[in-house]
Every structure is written in C-alpha cells, then in structure tokens.
VEXDREN-2710 file (C-alpha; in Angstrom, 1 decimal):
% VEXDREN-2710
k/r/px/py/pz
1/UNK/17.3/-46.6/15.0
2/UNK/20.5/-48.8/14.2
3/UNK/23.4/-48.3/12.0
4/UNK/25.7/-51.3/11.8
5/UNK/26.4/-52.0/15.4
6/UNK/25.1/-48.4/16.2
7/UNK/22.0/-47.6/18.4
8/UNK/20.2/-44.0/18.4
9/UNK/17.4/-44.1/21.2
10/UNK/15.9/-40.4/20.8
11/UNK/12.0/-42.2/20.6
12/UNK/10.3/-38.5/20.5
13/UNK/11.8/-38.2/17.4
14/UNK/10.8/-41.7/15.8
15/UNK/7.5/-40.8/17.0
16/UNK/7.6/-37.5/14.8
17/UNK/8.9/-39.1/11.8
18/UNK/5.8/-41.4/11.9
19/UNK/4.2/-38.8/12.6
20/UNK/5.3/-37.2/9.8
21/UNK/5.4/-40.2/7.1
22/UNK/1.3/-40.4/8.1
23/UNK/0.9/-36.7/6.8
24/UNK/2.7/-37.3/4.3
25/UNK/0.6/-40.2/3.2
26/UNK/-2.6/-38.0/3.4
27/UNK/-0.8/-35.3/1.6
28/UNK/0.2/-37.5/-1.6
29/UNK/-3.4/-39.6/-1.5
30/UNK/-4.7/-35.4/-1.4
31/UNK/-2.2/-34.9/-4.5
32/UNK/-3.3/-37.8/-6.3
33/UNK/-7.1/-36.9/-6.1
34/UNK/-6.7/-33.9/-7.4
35/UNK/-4.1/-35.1/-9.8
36/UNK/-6.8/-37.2/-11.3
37/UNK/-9.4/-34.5/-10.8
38/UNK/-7.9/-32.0/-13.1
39/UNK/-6.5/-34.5/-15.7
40/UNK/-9.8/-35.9/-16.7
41/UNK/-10.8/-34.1/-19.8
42/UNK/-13.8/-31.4/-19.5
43/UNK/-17.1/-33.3/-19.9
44/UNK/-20.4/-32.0/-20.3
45/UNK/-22.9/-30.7/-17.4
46/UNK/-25.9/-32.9/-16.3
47/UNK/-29.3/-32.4/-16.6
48/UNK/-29.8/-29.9/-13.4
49/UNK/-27.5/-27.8/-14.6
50/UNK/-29.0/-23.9/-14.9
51/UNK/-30.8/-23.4/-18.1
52/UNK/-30.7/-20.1/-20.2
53/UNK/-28.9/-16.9/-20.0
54/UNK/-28.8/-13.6/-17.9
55/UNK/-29.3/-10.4/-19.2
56/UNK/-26.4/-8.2/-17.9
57/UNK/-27.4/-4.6/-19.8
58/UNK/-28.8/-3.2/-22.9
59/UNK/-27.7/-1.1/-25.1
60/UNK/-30.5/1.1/-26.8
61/UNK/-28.8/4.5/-28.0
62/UNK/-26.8/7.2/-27.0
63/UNK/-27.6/10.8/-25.7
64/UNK/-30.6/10.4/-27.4
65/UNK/-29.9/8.9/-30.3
66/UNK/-31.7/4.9/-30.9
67/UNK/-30.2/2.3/-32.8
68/UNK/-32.4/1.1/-35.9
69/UNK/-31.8/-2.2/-36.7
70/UNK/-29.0/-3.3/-35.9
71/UNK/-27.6/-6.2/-37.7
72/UNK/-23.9/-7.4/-36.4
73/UNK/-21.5/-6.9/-33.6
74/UNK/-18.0/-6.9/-32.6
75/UNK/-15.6/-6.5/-29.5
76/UNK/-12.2/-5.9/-29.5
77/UNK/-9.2/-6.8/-27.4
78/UNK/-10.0/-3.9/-24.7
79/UNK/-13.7/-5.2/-24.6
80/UNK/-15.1/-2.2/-26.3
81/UNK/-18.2/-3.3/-27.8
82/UNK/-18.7/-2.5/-32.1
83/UNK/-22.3/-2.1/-33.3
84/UNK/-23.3/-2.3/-37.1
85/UNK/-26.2/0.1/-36.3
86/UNK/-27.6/-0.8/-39.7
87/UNK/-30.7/1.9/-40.7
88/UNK/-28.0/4.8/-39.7
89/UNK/-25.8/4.0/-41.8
90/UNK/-23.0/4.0/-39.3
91/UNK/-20.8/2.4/-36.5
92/UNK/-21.3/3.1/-32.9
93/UNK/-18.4/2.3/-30.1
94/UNK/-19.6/1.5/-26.6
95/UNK/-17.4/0.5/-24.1
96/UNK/-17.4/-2.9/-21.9
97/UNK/-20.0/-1.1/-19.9
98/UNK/-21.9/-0.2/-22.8
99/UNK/-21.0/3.6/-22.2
100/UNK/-21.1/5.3/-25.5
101/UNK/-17.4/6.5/-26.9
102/UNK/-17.8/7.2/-30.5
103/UNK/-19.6/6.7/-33.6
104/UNK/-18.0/6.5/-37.1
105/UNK/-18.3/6.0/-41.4
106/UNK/-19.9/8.3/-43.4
107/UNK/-23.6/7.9/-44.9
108/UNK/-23.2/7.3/-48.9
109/UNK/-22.4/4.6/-51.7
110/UNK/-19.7/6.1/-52.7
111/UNK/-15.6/4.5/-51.7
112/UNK/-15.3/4.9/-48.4
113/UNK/-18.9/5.7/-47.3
114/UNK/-20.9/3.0/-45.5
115/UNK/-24.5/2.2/-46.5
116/UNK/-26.7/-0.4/-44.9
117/UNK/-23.8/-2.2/-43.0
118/UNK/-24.7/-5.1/-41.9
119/UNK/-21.7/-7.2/-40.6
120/UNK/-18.2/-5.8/-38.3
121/UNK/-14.9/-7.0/-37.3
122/UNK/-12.1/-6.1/-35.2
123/UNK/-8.7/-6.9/-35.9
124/UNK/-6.0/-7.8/-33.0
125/UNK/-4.6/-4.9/-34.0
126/UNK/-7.5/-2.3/-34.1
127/UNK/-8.3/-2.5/-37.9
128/UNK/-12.0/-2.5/-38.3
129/UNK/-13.9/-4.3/-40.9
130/UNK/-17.3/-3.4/-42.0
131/UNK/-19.5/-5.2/-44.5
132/UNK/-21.7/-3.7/-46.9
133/UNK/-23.9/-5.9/-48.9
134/UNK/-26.0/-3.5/-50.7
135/UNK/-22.9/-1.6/-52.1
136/UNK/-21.1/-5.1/-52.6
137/UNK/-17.9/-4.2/-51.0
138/UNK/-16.3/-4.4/-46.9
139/UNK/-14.7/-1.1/-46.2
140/UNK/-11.3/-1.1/-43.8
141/UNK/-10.9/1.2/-40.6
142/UNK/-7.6/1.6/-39.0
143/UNK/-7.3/1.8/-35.4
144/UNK/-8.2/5.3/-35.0
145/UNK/-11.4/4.4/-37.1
146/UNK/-10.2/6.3/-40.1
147/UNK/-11.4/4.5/-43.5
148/UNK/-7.7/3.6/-45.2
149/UNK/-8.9/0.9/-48.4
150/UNK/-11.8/-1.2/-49.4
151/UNK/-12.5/-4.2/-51.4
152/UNK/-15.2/-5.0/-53.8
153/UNK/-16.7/-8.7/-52.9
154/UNK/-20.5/-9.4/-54.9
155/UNK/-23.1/-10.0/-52.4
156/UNK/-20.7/-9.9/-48.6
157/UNK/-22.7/-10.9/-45.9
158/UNK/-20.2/-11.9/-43.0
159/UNK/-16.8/-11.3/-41.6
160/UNK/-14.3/-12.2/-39.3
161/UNK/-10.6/-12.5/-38.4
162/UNK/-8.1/-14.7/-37.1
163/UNK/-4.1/-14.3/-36.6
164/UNK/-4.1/-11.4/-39.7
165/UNK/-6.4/-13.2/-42.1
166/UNK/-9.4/-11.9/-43.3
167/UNK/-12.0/-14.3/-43.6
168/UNK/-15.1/-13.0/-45.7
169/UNK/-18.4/-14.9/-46.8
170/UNK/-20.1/-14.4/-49.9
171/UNK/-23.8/-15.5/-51.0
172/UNK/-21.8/-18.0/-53.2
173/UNK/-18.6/-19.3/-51.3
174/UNK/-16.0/-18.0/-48.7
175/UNK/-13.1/-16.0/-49.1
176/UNK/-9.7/-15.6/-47.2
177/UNK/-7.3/-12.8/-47.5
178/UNK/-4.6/-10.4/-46.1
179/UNK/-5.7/-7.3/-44.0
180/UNK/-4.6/-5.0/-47.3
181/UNK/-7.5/-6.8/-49.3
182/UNK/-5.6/-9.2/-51.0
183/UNK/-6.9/-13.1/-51.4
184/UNK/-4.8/-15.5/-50.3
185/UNK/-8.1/-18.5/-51.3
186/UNK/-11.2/-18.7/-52.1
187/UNK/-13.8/-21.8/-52.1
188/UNK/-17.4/-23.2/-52.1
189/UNK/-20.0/-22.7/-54.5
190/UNK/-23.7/-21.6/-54.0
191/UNK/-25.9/-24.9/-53.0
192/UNK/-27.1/-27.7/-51.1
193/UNK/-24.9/-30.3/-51.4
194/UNK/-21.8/-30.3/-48.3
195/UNK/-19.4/-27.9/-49.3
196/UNK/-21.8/-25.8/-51.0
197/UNK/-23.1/-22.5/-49.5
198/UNK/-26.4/-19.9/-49.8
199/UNK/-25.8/-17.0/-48.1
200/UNK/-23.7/-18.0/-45.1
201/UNK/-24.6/-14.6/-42.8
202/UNK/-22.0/-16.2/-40.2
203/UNK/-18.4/-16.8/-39.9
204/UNK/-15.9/-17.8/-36.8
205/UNK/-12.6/-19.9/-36.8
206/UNK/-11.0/-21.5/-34.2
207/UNK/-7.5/-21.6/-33.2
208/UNK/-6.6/-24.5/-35.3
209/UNK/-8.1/-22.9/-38.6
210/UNK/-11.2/-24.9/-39.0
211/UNK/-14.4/-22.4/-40.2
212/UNK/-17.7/-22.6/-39.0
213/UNK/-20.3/-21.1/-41.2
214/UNK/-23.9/-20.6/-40.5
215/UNK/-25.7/-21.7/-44.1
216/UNK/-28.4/-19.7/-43.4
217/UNK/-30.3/-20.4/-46.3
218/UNK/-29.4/-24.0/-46.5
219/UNK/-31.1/-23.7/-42.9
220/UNK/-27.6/-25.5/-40.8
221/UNK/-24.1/-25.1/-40.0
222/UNK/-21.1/-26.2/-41.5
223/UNK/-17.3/-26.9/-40.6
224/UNK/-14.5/-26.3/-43.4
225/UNK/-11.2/-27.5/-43.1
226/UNK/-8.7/-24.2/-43.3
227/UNK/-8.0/-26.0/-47.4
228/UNK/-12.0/-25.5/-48.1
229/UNK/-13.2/-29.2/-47.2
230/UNK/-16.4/-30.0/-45.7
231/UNK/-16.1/-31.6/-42.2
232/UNK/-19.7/-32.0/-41.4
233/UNK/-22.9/-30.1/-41.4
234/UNK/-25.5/-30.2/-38.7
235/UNK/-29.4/-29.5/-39.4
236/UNK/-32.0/-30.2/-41.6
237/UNK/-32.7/-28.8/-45.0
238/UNK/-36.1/-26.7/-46.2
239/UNK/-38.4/-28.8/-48.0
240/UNK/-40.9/-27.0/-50.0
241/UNK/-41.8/-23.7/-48.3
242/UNK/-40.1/-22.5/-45.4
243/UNK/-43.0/-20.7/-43.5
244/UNK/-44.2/-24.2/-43.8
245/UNK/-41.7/-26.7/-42.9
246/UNK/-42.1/-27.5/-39.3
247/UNK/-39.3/-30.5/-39.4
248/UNK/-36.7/-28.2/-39.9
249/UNK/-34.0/-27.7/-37.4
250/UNK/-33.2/-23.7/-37.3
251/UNK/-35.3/-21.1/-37.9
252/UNK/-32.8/-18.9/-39.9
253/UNK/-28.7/-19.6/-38.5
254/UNK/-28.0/-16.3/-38.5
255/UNK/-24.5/-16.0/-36.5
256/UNK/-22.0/-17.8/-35.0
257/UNK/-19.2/-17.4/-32.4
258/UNK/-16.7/-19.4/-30.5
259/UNK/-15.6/-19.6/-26.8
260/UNK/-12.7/-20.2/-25.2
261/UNK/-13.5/-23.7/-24.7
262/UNK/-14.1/-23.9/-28.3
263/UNK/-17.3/-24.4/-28.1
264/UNK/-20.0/-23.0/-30.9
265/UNK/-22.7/-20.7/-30.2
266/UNK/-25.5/-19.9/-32.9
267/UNK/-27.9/-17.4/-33.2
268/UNK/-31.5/-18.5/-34.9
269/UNK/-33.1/-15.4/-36.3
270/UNK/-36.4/-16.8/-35.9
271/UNK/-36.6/-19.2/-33.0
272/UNK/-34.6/-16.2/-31.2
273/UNK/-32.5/-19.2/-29.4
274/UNK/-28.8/-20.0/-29.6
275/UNK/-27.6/-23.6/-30.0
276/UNK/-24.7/-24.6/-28.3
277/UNK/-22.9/-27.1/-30.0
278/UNK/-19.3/-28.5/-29.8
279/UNK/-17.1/-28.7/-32.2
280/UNK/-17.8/-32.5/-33.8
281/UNK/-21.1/-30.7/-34.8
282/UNK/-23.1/-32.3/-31.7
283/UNK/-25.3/-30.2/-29.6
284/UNK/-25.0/-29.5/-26.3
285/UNK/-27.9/-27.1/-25.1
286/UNK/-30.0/-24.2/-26.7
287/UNK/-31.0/-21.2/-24.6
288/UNK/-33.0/-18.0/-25.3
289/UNK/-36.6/-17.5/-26.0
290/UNK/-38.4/-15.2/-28.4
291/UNK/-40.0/-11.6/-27.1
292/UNK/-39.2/-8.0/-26.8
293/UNK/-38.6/-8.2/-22.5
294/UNK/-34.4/-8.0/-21.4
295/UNK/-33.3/-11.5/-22.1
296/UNK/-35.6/-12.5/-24.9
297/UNK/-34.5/-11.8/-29.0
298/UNK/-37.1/-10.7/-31.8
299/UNK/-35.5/-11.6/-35.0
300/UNK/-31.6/-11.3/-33.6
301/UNK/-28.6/-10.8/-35.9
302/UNK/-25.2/-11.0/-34.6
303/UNK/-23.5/-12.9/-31.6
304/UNK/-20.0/-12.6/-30.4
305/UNK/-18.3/-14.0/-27.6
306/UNK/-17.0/-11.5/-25.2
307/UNK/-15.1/-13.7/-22.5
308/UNK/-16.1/-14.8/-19.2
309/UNK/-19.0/-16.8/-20.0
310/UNK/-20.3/-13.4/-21.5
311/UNK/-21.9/-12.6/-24.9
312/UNK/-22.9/-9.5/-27.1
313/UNK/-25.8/-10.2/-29.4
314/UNK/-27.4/-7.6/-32.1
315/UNK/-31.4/-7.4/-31.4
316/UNK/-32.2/-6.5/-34.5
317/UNK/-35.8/-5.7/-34.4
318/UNK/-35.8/-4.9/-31.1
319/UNK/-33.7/-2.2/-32.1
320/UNK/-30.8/-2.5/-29.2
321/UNK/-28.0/-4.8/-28.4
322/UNK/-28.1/-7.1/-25.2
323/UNK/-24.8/-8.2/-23.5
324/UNK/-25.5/-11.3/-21.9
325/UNK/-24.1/-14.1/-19.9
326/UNK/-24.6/-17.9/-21.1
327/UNK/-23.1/-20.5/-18.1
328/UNK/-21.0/-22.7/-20.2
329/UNK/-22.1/-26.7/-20.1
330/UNK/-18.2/-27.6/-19.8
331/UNK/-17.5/-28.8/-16.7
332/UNK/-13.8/-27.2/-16.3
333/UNK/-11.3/-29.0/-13.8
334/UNK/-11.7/-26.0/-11.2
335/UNK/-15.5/-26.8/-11.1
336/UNK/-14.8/-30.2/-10.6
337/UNK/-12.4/-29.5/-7.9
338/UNK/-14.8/-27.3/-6.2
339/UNK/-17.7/-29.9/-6.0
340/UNK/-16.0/-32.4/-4.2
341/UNK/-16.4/-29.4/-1.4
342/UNK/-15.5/-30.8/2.3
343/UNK/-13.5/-33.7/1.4
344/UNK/-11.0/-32.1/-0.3
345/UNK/-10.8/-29.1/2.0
346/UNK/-9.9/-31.6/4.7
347/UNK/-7.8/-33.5/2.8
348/UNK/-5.6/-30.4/1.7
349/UNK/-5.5/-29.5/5.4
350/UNK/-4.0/-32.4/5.9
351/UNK/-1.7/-32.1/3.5
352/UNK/-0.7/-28.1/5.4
353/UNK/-0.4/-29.6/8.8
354/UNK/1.9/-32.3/7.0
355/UNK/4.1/-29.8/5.5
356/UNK/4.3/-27.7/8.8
357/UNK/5.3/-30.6/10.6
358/UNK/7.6/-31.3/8.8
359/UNK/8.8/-28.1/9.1
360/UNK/8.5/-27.3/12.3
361/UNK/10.0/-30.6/13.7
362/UNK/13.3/-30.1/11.9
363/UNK/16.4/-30.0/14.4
364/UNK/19.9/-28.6/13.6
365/UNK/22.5/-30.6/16.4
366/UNK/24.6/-28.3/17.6
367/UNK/28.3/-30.5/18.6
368/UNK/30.9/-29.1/21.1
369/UNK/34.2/-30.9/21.3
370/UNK/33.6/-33.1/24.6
371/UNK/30.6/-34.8/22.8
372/UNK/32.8/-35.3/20.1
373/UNK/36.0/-36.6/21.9
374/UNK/33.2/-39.5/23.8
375/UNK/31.7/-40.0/20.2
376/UNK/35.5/-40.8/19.2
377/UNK/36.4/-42.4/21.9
378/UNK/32.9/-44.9/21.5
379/UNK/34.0/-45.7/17.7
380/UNK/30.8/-44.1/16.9
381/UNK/31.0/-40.6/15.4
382/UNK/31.0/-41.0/12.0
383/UNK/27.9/-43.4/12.5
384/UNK/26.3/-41.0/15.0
385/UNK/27.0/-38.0/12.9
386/UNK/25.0/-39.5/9.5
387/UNK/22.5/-41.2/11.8
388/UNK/21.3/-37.6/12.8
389/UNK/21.7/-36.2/9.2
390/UNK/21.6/-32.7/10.6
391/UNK/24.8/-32.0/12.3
392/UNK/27.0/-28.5/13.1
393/UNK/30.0/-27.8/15.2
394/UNK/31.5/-24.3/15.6
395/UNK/34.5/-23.9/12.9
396/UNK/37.3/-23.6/15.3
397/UNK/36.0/-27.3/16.2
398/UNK/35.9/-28.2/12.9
399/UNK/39.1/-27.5/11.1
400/UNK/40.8/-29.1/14.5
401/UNK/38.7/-32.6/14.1
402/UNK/37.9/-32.2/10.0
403/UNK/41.1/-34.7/9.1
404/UNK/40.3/-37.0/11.7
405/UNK/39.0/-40.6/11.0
406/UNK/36.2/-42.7/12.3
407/UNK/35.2/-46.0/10.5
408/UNK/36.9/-45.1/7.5
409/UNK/34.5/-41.7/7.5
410/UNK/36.6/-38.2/7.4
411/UNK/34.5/-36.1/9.8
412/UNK/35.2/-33.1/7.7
413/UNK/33.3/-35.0/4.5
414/UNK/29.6/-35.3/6.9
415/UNK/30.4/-32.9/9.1
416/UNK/28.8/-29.5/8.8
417/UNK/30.2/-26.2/9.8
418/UNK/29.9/-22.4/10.6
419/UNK/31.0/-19.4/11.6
420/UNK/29.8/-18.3/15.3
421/UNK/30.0/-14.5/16.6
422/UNK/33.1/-14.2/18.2
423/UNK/31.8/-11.2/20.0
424/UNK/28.8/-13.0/21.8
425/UNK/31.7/-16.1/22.0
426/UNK/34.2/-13.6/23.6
427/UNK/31.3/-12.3/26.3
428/UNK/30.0/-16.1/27.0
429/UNK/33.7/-17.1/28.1
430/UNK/34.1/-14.1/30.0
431/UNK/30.0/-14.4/31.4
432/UNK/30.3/-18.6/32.0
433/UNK/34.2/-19.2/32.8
434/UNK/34.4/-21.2/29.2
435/UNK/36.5/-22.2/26.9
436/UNK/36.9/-21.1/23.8
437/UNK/35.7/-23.9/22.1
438/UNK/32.9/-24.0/24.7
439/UNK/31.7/-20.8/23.9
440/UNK/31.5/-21.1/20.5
441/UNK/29.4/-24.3/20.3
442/UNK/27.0/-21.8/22.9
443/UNK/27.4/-18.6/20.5
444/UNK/26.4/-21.1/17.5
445/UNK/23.2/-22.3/18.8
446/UNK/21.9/-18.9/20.1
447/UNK/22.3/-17.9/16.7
448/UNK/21.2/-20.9/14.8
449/UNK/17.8/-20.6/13.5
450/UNK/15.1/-23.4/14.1
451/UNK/15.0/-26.1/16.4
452/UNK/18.3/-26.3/18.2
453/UNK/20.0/-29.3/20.1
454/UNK/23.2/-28.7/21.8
455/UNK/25.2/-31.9/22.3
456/UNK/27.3/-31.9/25.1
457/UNK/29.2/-34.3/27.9
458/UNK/30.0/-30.7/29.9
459/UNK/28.4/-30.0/33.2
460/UNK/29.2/-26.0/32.5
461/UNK/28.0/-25.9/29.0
462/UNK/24.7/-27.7/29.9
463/UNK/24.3/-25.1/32.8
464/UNK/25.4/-22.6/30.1
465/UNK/22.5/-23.4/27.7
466/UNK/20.0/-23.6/30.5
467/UNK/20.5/-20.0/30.9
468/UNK/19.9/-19.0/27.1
469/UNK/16.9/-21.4/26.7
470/UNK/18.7/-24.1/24.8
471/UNK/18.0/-27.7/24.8
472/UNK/21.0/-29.8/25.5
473/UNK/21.5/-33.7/25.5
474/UNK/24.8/-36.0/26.0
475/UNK/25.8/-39.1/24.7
476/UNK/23.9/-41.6/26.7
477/UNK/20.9/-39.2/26.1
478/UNK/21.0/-39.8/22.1
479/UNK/23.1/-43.5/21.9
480/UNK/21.2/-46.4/23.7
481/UNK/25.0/-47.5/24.8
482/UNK/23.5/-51.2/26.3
483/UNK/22.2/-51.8/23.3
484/UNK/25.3/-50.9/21.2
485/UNK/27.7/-52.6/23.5
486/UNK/25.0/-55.7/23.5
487/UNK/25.2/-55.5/19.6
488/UNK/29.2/-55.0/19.5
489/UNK/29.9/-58.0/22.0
490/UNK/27.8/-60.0/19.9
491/UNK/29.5/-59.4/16.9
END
C-alpha cells in the first residue's frame, strides 16, 4: 500500500482486507436478497397451499349447564371469549381456553333485561354490547358487566365497534354512534339496489373506516365508505324462491370479521363455509363444510377473529361454539424469507463470519518513541501514522511529540493517545531495566484490548514484549524502505 512516496509492506494484512471486502460482498448481496424479499408486497398462496381449518376446542356448556342456540360471539382485548347463548337468555364469559368465568343479563323484556340476544360486542375498554332484536333495543354492560344504559333501535340485528364508535345494523340501514347511545349517522335504506340493505346480520370495520356488511337477505356482502357510500358488493342476488335458486352465491352471509391482514372472513349459515375474501371484494379461498363432527358448522351464526390465525365461531344449531384456526392465504415477508431455506441460511452465515472478521482482525498499533524518532527521521510519520489508521502511543510520548511536524501533519491532530498504568509502568522499568517512556509503551499494550502491535526499533522492548506475549514489529518490518527510497529518488 502507497501513500505519496510512502510504501507499507505488511501483506498479511492486505490479504485480510480482501479478505474481508469478499465477506463483505456476500454480506450486502445477503442484505439485498432479503431487502427485496420482505419489500415485495404480501401476495396470495398457490394452489398447494393447506386447505380448511383446524378445530382447536369446543365450547358446549359449563358445570353442566348447555348452550342453546347460540347466535353471536365476541372476544376482548384479554382473549376472553363472549357468547350470545341465545335460548337462555343470557351471556356467558369463557376464557381464551374456553374455561367458564362468568355468565350475566337478566331473563325479561323489560330495560335492562336481555331476551333472545342474538348479537355481542366488546369495547376496547370493557363495555359490552348486546343486541336484542325481539325487544328492539342493544343494552350496554360496563366493564364489570353491570347493565349502565340502553338504546331503542327497530329491528337490531348486528354490532360492532371500532376506536369508541358504535356501529349498529338495522333490518333497514346502518347506524353509527357514541358508546353513551348517541348517533353520530345514520344511512342506507332497505333493498336491492347497492347501498341498499335487508337485514344485514353482520358488521366489521377496518382500520381505515370502511364497513363490511353481510346483506344477508340480499344474499352478498357489501363495503361502505365511513360517509355511507357503496364501494362494491360481491354475490349474486335470489331470484324467485330461495330453497330453489341454485345460481346463488351464499347460502345465508350470516357474519363477518376482519384479520390483521385485513382480510374478510364470512360465515354462510347454510353452506356452513366461510369465504375468504380481500378487501377489493375478490375471493381468495372458502373453507368449512357442513355437519355436526368438531370442525364442521350446522347452520352457524357468528365469527370473530381472535388473532394468530385463530377464529371463534357461534354453532348455532349445534348448540356450542368452536374456536378454530384458519391458515391465512397471505404470504407474509417472514414466510417468504423462510422458504428460500438453505440459501439464505448460508448466505447470512456468510454475512456473520464477515462481521467477525472484521472484528476480529482489527489491530490497535501500539508506538514507543524510537519507532517514532526513525519514522521522523525517514520523513514518513505522518504518512505512516494515517496509512495504519489505528495508531496509539503512551501519553507521556504524546504531549512530548504532539506539536511536532511531519509533512505539514501535526502528530498530535492523527495521533491517538492514552493513559497507561503507571503502577505496572513503574514494576516493568524496575522488572526490564526500561525507560520510562519504554515502559509505558509496554504497560499500554498489556492493557489494550484487541489485537495488539507494538512498534518498536528497541532490542529491550522487543525482548520486553516477548515476555508478555505481545507482537512487536520495527520499521523495516511495516515500511518496504527499497521501495520508498526507489520511489523518493525517482521523484
């Protein structure tokens, strides 16, 4: 390596940088193929992918005590699971186990009492919402399940929330308010036509405020805009009678939930399958079959995501509710990272060994005063000093040469310095028969950390080092002086 007229000829160490710069190649090629693996937006699963779901546990009853009919479900932010156990009149609290916790709402059609509830929500905050369409109103629970107010709503058949709104569907339109009950908008109108409704018995919103709604008796789903506008509707319309009409494309749409990715899940009643769509209205896979085995739905109510790929769904007439697990068709950058398998592997161990190198190969020059008096007297310190880029002298030596020129360079500006222990400095001189300045140039590299090189023109500090394990070299070790002198006569 050459600077100006300046020659360094330590060839173990140009070896390591190459060394080094060929890691580091493998290391950024590793960065950039995963760089461009987890950029690439999530794209759908192929055709081999897993089908259908997995039945993680059922939930039947309690000490006893069966659930009849149950028509809707929640969970809140602890995972508890929230059943509308619709024929008793009441709602039961299981926790992400399905352990039974509590049960509560009173039997009766008067204010506060529940009767036939058939659609739940759970607030952020605790607050629970309950539905009841035969008494025409959705009661409110605080957190400790204690009724607090209610609001009268003709003909409620679904609810949700989302970041403290209350979003409520009616057999004719939807309706948006406040947790205290009061409307903040209202829109739709029962029909056919997009925009319209006909007893929408499903409700979810995503982050950005859009509404999904399953129309079940327009037999499809539909997106709103948070303002009420129709965005799109997916299936086909009932023509003539419904028993009938085999072209249809649901059953009965009967709920619907979101994921985390955003992606739509809902529950025909009577195929007893859930579509998975995205949210353009475009589907992506349907799982689920019909029957009364752990896994299969007979006329199912309710669905609501859970997290982690896992779903609660009401089994109506089945009479329990199944928690289930549905493997998303998004392929998420993790899963794409992970089936490149070996090649990446290799290529991040690569990219390790490169960084340990690196590491590992770093030297800190220790510089005693007679390498630095030849260096002078060469006209080649200053050169030699930034050549090696890692250089330290004991700061006794330092503040004695850190005014002193060479090539225009202070050595005090690219010098570096520190302070040695004068105690193991003191027991050196006395051990070696050193200087002073000796001894701390010996004192600073035992107690440097790392890779240490001790540069040195003296006999006694080499024979010095040799006894404390430390590498030494001299000038004509690190400068290839023919070549310098070859270049400088030249010039």
């Amino acid at each position: 390596m050459a600077t100006g007229n300046f020659y360094v000829q330590d060839r173990s160490q140009l070896k390591r940088y190459l060394k080094i710069i060929a890691f580091l190649g493998l290391f950024l090629l590793a960065l950039l193929l995963i760089y461009n693996m987890m950029s690439r937006p999530p794209e759908i699963k192929g055709e081999n992918t897993p089908k259908g779901l997995t039945n993680l546990f059922s939930i039947y009853g309690f000490e006893g005590d069966r659930l009849s009919k149950p028509s809707d479900v929640a969970v809140d932010s602890s995972g508890n699971i929230y059943i509308a156990d619709t024929d008793k009149h009441r709602i039961v609290v299981c926790d992400s186990n399905g352990n039974f916790i509590e049960t509560f709402g009173e039997r009766g059609k008067r204010r506060y009492q529940l009767w036939y509830p058939n659609a739940i929500a759970v607030a952020d905050n605790g607050m629970v919402f309950v539905v009841c369409k035969q008494t025409n109103k959705v009661v409110i629970f605080d957190s400790s399940h204690k009724p607090v107010w209610e609001i009268n709503v003709p003909e409620p058949v679904a609810v949700t929330t989302k970041k403290n709104r209350l979003y409520v569907t009616a057999s004719r339109g939807i309706l948006i308010g406040d947790f205290k009950g009061n409307q903040i908008a209202a829109f739709g109108s029962r029909g056919k036509m997009p925009g319209q409704v006909d007893f929408p018995s499903g409700i979810a919103v995503d982050d950005k405020g859009i509404i999904y709604v399953a129309d079940s008796m327009n037999y499809r789903v539909q997106a709103f805009t948070p303002e009420g506008k129709s965005l799109w509707t997916y299936g086909k319309g009932v023509k003539g009678d419904p028993l009938m009409d085999i072209q249809r494309t649901f059953g009965l749409p009967a709920s619907i939930t979101i994921d985390k990715d955003g992606l739509l899940y809902v529950m025909d009643a009577f195929a007893g399958e859930i579509y998975i769509m995205n949210n353009k209205g475009e589907v992506l896979d349907k799982v689920g079959d019909w029957g009364h085995n752990e896994g299969t739905f007979y006329y199912p109510a309710g669905i609501k995501y859970a997290g982690n790929e896992t779903f609660v769904v009401a089994d109506k007439f089945n009479d329990r509710v199944q928690v289930i697990r549905i493997p998303s068709p998004i392929v998420t950058p993790v899963e794409r990272l992970t089936g490149y398998g070996v090649p990446v592997a290799a290529l991040l161990a690569l990219a390790a060994l490169a960084l340990w190198l690196l590491r590992r190969r770093t030297v800190k020059y220790i510089l005693d005063e007679s390498f630095l008096r030849e260096a002078l007297n060469k006209g080649h310190a200053a050169s030699l000093i930034t050549e090696l880029g890692n250089v330290y002298t004991p700061d006794i030596i330092f503040e004695r040469y850190k005014d002193v020129e060479d090539s225009g360079v202070k050595l005090g500006s690219i010098l570096k310095t520190k302070p040695y222990p004068h105690e193991v400095a003191n027991a050196m001189q006395t051990d070696q028969g050193c200087s002073e300045e000796e001894a701390a140039a010996l004192a600073l590299a035992t107690e440097t950390r790392g890779r240490i090189l001790l540069l040195t023109e003296s006999e006694r500090v080499e024979k010095a080092a040799a006894e404390y394990n430390i590498s030494t070299k001299g000038y004509s070790d690190i400068v290839d002086v023919e070549a310098t002198e070859t270049a400088s006569e030249s010039v």
